[in-house]
C-alpha positions in Angstrom: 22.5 -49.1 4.9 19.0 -49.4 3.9 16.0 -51.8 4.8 15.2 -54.1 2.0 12.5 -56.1 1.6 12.6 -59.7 -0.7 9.6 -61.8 -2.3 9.6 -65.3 -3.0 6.9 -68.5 -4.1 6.9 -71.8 -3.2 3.8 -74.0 -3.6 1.4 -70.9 -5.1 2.3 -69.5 -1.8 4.1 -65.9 -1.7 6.4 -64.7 1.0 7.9 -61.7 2.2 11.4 -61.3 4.2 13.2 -58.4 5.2 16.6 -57.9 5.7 19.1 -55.0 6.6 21.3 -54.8 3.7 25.0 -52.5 3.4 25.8 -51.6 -0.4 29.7 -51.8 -1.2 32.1 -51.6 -4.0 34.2 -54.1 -4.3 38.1 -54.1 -5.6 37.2 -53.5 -9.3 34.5 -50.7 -8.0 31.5 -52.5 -8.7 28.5 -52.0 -6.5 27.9 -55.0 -4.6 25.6 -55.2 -1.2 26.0 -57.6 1.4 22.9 -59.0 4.4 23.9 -57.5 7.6 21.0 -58.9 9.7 17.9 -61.5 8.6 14.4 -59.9 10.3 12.6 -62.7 8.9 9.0 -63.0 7.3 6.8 -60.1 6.7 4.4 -61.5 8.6 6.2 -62.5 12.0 8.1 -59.9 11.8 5.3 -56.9 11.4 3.3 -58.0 14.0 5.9 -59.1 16.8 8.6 -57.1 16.4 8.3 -53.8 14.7 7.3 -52.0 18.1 10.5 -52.8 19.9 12.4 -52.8 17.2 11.8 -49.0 16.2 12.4 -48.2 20.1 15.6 -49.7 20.1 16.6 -47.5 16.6 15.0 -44.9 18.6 16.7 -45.2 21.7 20.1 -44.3 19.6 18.8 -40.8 19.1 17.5 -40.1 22.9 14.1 -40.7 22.1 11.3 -43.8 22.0 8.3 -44.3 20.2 5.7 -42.7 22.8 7.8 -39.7 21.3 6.4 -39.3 18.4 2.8 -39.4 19.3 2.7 -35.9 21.3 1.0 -33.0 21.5 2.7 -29.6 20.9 3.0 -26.8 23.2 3.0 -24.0 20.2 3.0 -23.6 16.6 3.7 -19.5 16.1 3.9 -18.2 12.3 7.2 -17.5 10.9 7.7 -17.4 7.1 6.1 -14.2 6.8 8.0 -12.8 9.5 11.5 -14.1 8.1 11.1 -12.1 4.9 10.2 -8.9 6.0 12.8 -9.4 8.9 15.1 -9.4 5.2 13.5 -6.6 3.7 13.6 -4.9 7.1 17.5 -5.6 6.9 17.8 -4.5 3.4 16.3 -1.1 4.4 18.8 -0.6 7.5 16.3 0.3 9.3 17.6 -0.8 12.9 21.2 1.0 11.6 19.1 4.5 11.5 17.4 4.4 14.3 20.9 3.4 16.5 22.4 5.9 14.6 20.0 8.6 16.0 19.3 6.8 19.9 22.9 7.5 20.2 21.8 11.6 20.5 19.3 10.3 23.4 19.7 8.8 26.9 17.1 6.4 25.8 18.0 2.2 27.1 14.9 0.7 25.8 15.4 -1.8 23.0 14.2 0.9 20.4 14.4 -1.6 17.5 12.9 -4.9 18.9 9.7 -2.2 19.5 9.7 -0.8 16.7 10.1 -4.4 14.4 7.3 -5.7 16.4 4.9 -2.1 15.9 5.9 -2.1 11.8 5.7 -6.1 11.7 2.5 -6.3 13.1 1.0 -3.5 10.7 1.9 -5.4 8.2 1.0 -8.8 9.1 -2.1 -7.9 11.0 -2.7 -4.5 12.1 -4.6 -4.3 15.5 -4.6 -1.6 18.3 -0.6 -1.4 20.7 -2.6 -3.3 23.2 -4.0 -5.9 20.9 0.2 -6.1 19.8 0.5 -8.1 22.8 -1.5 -10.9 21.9 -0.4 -11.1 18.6 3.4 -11.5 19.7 2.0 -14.9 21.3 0.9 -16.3 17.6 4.3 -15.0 15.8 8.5 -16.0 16.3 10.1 -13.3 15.7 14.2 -14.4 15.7 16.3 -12.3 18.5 13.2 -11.4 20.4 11.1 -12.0 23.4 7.7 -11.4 23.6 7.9 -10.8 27.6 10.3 -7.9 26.4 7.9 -6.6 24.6 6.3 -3.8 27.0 3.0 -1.4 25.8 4.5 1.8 27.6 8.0 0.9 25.3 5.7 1.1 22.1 4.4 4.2 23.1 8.0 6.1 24.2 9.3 4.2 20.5 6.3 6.3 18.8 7.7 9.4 20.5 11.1 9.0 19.6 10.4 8.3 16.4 8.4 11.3 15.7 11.1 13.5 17.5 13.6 11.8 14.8 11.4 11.7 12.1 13.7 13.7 9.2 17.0 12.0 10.8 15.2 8.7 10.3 13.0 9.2 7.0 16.1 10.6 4.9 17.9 7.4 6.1 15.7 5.2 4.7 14.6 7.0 1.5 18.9 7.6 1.0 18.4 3.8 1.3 15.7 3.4 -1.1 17.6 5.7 -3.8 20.8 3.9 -3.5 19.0 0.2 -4.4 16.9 1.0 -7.2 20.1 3.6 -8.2 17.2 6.5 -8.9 16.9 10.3 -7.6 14.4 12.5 -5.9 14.4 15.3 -9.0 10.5 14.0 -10.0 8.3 13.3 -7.6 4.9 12.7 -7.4 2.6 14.4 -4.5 -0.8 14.1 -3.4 -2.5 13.8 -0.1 -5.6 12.6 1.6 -7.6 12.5 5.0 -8.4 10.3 7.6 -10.8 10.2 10.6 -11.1 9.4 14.0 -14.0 7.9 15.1 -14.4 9.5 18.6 -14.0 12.9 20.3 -11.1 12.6 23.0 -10.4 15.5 24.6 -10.5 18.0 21.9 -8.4 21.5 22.2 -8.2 24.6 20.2 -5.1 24.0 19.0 -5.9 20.4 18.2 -4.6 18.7 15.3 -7.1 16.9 14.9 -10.1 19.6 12.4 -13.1 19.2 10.3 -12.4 19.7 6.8 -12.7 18.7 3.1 -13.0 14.4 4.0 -12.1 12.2 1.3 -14.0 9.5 3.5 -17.5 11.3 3.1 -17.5 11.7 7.1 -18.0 15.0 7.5 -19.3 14.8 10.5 -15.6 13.4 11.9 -12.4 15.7 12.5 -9.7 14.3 10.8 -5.7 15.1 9.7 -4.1 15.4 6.1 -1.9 13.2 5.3 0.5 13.5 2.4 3.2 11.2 0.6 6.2 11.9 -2.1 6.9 9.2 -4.1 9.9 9.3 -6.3 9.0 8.3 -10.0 9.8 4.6 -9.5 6.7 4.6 -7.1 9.3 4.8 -4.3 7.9 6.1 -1.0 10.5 8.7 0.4 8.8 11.0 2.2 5.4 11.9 4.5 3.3 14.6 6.1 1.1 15.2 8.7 -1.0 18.5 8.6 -4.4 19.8 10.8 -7.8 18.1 9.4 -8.2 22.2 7.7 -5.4 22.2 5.6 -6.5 22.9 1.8 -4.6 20.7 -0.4 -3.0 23.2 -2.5 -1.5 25.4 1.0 1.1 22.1 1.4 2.8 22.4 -1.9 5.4 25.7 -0.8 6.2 23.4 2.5 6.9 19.8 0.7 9.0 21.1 -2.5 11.2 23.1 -0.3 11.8 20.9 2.1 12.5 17.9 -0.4 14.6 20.4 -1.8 16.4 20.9 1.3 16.5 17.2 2.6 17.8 15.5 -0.8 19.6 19.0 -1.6 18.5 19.1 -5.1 18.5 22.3 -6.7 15.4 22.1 -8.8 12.0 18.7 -8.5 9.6 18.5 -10.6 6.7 17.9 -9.2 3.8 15.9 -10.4 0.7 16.2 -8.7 -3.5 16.4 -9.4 -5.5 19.1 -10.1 -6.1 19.5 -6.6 -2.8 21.3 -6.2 -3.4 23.9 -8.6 -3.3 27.4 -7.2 -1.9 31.2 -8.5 0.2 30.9 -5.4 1.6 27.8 -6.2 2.1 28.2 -9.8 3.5 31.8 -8.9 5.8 30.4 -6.4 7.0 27.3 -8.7 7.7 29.6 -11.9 9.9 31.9 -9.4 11.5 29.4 -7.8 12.3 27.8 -11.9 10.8 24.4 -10.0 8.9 22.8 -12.6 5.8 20.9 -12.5 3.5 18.6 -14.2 0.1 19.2 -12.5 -3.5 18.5 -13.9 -6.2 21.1 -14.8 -9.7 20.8 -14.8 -11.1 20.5 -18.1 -14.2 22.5 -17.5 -13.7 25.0 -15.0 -11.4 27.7 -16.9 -12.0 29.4 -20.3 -8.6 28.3 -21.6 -9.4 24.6 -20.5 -12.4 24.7 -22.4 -10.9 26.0 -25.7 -8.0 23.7 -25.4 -10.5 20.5 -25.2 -12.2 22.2 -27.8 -9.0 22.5 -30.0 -8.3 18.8 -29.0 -12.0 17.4 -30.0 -11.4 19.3 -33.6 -7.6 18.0 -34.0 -8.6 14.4 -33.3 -11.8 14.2 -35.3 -9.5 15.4 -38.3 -7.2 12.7 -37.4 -7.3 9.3 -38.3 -6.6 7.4 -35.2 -5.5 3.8 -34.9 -5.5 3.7 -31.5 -7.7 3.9 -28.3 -5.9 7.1 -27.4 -4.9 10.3 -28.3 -2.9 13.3 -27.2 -2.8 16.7 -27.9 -0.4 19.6 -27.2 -0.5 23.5 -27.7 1.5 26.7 -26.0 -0.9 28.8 -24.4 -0.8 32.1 -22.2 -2.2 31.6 -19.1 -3.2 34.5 -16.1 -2.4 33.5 -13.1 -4.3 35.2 -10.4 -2.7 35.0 -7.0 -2.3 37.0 -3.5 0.6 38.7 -2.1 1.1 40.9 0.8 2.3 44.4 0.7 2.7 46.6 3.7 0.6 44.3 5.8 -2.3 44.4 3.5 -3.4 41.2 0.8 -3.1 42.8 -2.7 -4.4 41.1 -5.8 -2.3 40.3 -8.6 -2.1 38.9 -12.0 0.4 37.8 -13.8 0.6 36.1 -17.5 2.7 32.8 -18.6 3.0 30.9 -21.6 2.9 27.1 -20.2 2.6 24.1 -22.4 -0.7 22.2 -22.5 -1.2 18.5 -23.1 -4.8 17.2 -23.4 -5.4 13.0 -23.6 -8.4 11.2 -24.6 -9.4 7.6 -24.3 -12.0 6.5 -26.3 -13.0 3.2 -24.1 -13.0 5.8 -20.8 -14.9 8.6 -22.9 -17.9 5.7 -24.2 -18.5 4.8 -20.8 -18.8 7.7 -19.2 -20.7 9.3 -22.0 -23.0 5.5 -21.7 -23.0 5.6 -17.5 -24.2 9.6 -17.6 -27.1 8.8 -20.1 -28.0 5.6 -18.5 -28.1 7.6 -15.2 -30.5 10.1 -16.5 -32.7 7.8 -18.1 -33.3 6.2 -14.9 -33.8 9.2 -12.9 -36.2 10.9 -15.2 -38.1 7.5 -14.7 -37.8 7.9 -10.8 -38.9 11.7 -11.1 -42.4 10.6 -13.1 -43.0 8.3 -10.4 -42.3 10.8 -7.8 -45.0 13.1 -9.4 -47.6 10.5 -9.1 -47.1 10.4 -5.6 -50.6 11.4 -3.4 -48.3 14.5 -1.5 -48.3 17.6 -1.5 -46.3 19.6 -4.6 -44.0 20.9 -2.3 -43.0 17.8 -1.4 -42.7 16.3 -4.6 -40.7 19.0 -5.7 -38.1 18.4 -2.5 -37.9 14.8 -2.9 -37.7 15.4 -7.0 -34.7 18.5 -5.9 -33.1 16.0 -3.4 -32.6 13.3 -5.6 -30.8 15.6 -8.4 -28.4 16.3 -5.9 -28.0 12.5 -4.6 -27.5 11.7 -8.0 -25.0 14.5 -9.0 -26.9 15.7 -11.9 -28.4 19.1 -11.7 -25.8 20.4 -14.3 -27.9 18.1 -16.7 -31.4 18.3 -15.6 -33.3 21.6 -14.1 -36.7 20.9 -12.1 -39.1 23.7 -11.7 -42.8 24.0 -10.0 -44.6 25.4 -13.5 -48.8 25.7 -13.4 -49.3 23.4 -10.2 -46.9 20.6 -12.0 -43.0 20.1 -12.0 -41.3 20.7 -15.2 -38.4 18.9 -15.5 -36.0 20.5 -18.3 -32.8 18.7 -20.0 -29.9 21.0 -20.3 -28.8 20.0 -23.7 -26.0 22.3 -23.9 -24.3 21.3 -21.0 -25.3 17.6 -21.9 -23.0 18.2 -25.2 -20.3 19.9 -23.8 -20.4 17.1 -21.1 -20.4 14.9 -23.9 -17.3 16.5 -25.9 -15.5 16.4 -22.4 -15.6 12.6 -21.9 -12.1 11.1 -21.9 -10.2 13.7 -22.0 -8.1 14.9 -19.2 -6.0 18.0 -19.3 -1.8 18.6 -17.8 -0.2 21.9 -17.4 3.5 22.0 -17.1 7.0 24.0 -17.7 9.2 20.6 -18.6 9.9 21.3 -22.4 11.4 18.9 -23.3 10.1 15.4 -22.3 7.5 14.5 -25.1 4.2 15.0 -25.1 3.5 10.8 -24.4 6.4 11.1 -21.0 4.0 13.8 -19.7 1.1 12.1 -19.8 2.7 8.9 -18.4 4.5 10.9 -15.8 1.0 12.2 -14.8 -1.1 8.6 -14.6 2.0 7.6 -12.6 0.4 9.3 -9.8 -1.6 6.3 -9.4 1.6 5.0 -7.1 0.5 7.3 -4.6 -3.5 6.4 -4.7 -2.9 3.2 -4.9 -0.7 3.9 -1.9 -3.0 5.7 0.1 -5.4 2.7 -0.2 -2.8 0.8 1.3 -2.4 2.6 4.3 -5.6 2.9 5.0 -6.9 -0.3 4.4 -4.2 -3.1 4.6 -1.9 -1.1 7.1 -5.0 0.4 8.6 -3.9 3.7 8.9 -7.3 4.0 10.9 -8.8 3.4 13.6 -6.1 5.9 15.1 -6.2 5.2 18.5 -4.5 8.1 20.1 -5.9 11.2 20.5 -2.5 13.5 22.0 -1.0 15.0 18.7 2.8 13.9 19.0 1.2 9.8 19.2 -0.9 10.9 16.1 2.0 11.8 14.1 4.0 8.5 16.0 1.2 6.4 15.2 1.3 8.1 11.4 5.2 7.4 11.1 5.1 3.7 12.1 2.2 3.1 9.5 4.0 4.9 7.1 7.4 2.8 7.6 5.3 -0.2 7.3 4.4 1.3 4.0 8.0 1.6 2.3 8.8 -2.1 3.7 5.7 -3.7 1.8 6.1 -1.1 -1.3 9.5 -2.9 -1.3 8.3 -6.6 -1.0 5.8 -5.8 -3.9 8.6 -4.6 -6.2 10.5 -8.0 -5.6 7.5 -9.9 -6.6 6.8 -8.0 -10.0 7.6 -11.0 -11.5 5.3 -13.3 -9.6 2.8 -10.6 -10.8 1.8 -11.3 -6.9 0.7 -8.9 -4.1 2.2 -8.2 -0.8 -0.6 -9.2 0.8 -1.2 -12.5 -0.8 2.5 -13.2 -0.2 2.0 -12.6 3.4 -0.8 -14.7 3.5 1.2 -17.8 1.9 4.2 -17.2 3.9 2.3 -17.4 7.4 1.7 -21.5 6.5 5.6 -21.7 7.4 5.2 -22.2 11.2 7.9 -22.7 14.3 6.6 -25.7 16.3 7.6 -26.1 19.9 7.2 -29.2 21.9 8.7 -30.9 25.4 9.8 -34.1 25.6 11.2 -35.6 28.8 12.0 -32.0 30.3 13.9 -31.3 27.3 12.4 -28.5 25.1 12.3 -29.3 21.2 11.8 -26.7 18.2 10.3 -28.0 14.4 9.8 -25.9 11.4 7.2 -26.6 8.9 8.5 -27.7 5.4 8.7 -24.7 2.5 6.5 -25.2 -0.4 7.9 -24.5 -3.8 5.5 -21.3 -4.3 6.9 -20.4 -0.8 10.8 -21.1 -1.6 10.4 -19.1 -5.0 8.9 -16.2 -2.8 11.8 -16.3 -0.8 14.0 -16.4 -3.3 12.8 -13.1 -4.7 12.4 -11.3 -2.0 16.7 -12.2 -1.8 16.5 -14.2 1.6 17.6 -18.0 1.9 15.5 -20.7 2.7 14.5 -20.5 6.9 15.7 -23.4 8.6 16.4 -24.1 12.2 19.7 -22.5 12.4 17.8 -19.2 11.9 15.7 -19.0 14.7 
């Protein structure tokens, strides 16, 4: 049954009639229709009747035309929500935590907490208070904002933390079993973060000044560090005091990842930072093997080896932008052991294998940034000596501005016969020069090839890229606790939030589209709410087809009302 409308001209004059028409087969099956009701002329009709008309068609469903001109009571985001809700159920994440709140006396509703403290960091971070409010601008299916208490947030950070292995292994075990891949490489690294303001500070506080990746170090801070498996796979974190030297975690992580995953040997993949006698001492013992990175100026050996490497590729003719070269060398390892109580020195000598990379577009801009940058401070410098002040204060400001600019390897300043002399250090501006491109690896894996290695070690860009994540989309700070079992809580939730959005962005490689921006499109899809005659009604804005193909990766159906 349709509404259909007819044209017709008499005397120049065109008219318009509307009918209500049924479409039939008849007995051969032919498709016929037949008039059920004349409205008459377009004109008439439009103007007299349409009003009451559409009431009466109304009336059928419970409702009248007033209905339809209303305002709503809410409209609360919801696509955004309804994917990670999937994601959230493709992790288990609600199984492991019931699995361990069944070793507690706890009755809070552990999981609708913790969704709403890892939903929110990833929608829109904001303080446990600021939570609240945002629970008034989201629908999250199954639960109640009103149920959703601040002290319950905090006593789900503490539970979590005092489950934190139980519940980590659960979802990495998770992780493994979808993307069918093990824990035997992993990549490592670790980072800092601040707090902003001194709250009770103790002794024994977590919370230390130490090496800051955030150039505060004015701030105490913690260390923070992630494994990733080789697919870029979060599976693992730790929390250590703001003091902890990046190279003391290594002993700590490999065993217990060992331990956890019971694997009998990982090799671990991790930056120059790691490097220590200890640790290689302790890895070579232990027959762990590792792929780490070595500093390509700071050792004898490194320096021969890049020297080897410049020779070997200017004798080469390369095709390509980059090229790799690989030698056996012995290398002393210098590390500390203790012996009756006392810290004795020791050496030790193994052959490791060495694999040195050079770009050439990385090693021209380097080599074009570094003169650029001394070209222009040499020009600052002869301004600074024209200055009316005093010598010694042209040689501080000349002295301070080296520094700011990183470049007294490169240029000397000295107060000669009531001038400054300012001296180029051509050596070290070659051997700078010979250096650009190339990075270093030292490792015990014989036998992936030379090119594995070095994509093994720029994989660890998983892990920076990572930590940028957590501290600036998940916003890993502003920590706002300042007692250390809420740190670590507050740590934990940021980090689950983490592994849900590292697995949205792996269902989207093909969209070639971020987590964030997927968010950001998703939130359009909204629940709309509205009372008519004492009877509460729910909408749901349409799905675009950019949203629906979203959806469809991410492996969730299409929200509709049934859902919510």
């Amino acid at each position: 049954m349709y509404l259909k409308r007819s044209t017709s001209k008499r005397n120049n004059k065109v008219s318009e009639t509307f009918q209500i028409v049924e479409a039939y087969r008849d007995g051969n099956g032919n498709p016929r229709q037949r008039t059920l009701l004349h409205l008459g002329t377009a004109d008439k009709f439009l103007k007299k009747d349409i009003d009451s008309l559409i009431n009466g068609l109304l009336k059928i469903k419970g409702l009248n035309l007033a209905d339809l001109d209303t305002e709503f009571d809410s409209a609360k985001s919801f696509g955004q929500i309804w994917a990670i809700m999937h994601l959230w159920n493709e992790l288990k994440i609600t199984q492991a935590i019931a699995q361990e709140n069944k070793k507690t006396n706890i009755t809070i509703d552990l999981d609708s907490h913790l969704k709403a403290l890892v939903f929110n960091r990833i929608d829109d971070p904001s303080s446990k208070l600021k939570l609240l409010t945002w629970l008034e601008n989201i629908h999250i299916p199954g639960i109640n904002e009103a149920d959703i208490h601040y002290e319950y947030l905090l006593r789900t950070m503490d539970f979590l933390i005092s489950h934190k292995n139980e519940i980590e292994n659960k979802i990495a075990n998770r992780f493994l079993t979808l993307f069918d891949t093990s824990v035997k490489l992993c990549f490592y690294d670790i980072t800092s973060t601040y707090f902003e303001a001194d709250n009770s500070l103790k002794e024994d506080d977590i919370r230390k000044k130490g090496h800051t990746r955030d150039h505060r170090p004015d701030r105490e801070q913690i260390v923070v560090g992630i494994v990733m498996t080789q697919d870029g796979i979060p599976i693992a974190h730790y929390t250590f005091s703001g003091n902890t030297a990046d190279r003391s975690t290594i002993k700590k992580v490999v065993q217990d990842i060992k331990e956890r995953f019971q694997v009998k040997n990982v090799t671990i993949v991790a930056d120059k930072g790691m490097v220590s006698g200890k640790n290689l001492k302790l890895l070579l013992d232990n027959g762990d093997d590792f792929i780490f990175g070595e500093s390509v100026r700071q050792t004898v050996i490194a320096k021969e080896i890049i020297k080897e490497s410049y020779e070997s590729r200017r004798e080469t003719d390369i095709k390509s932008s980059e090229f790799i070269y690989e030698t056996n060398k012995e290398k002393l390892i210098n590390y500390e052991e203790e012996i009756n109580g006392e810290i004795k020195n020791r050496k030790v000598t193994r052959n490791l294998r060495f694999v040195a990379c050079y770009n050439s577009s990385v090693g021209n801009k380097k080599y074009s940034t570094r003169m650029k940058n001394i070209a222009s401070v040499i020009e600052e410098i002869e301004h600074i000596k024209h200055k009316e002040i005093l010598l010694e204060d042209k040689y501080f400001q000349v002295s301070s501005y080296l520094k700011r600019k990183h470049l007294t390897r490169f240029l000397t300043a000295k107060i000669i016969n009531n001038d400054i002399l300012l001296t180029r250090e051509e050596e070290v501006i070659v051997q700078e020069e010979r250096s650009d491109g190339w990075f270093l690896v030292i490792t015990t894996n014989r036998n992936m090839s030379k090119e594995d290695i070095i994509k093994k070690y720029k994989d660890l860009k998983y892990v920076e890229h990572g930590f940028f994540e957590l501290k600036h989309s998940l916003r890993l700070r502003p920590n706002h606790h300042w007692t250390e079992k809420r740190i670590l809580g507050h740590v934990m939730v940021c980090f689950i939030a983490f592994q849900v959005s590292c697995l949205f962005e792996k269902k989207l490689s093909s969209l070639k589209l971020s987590w964030e921006k997927a968010v950001e499109k998703l939130r359009r899809i909204k629940v709309i709410e509205w009372e008519v005659k004492d009877r509460k009604r729910r909408g749901l804005v349409k799905s675009s087809e950019e949203q629906l193909q979203i959806f469809k990766l991410v492996g969730c159906k299409k929200p509709t009302l049934n859902y919510l």
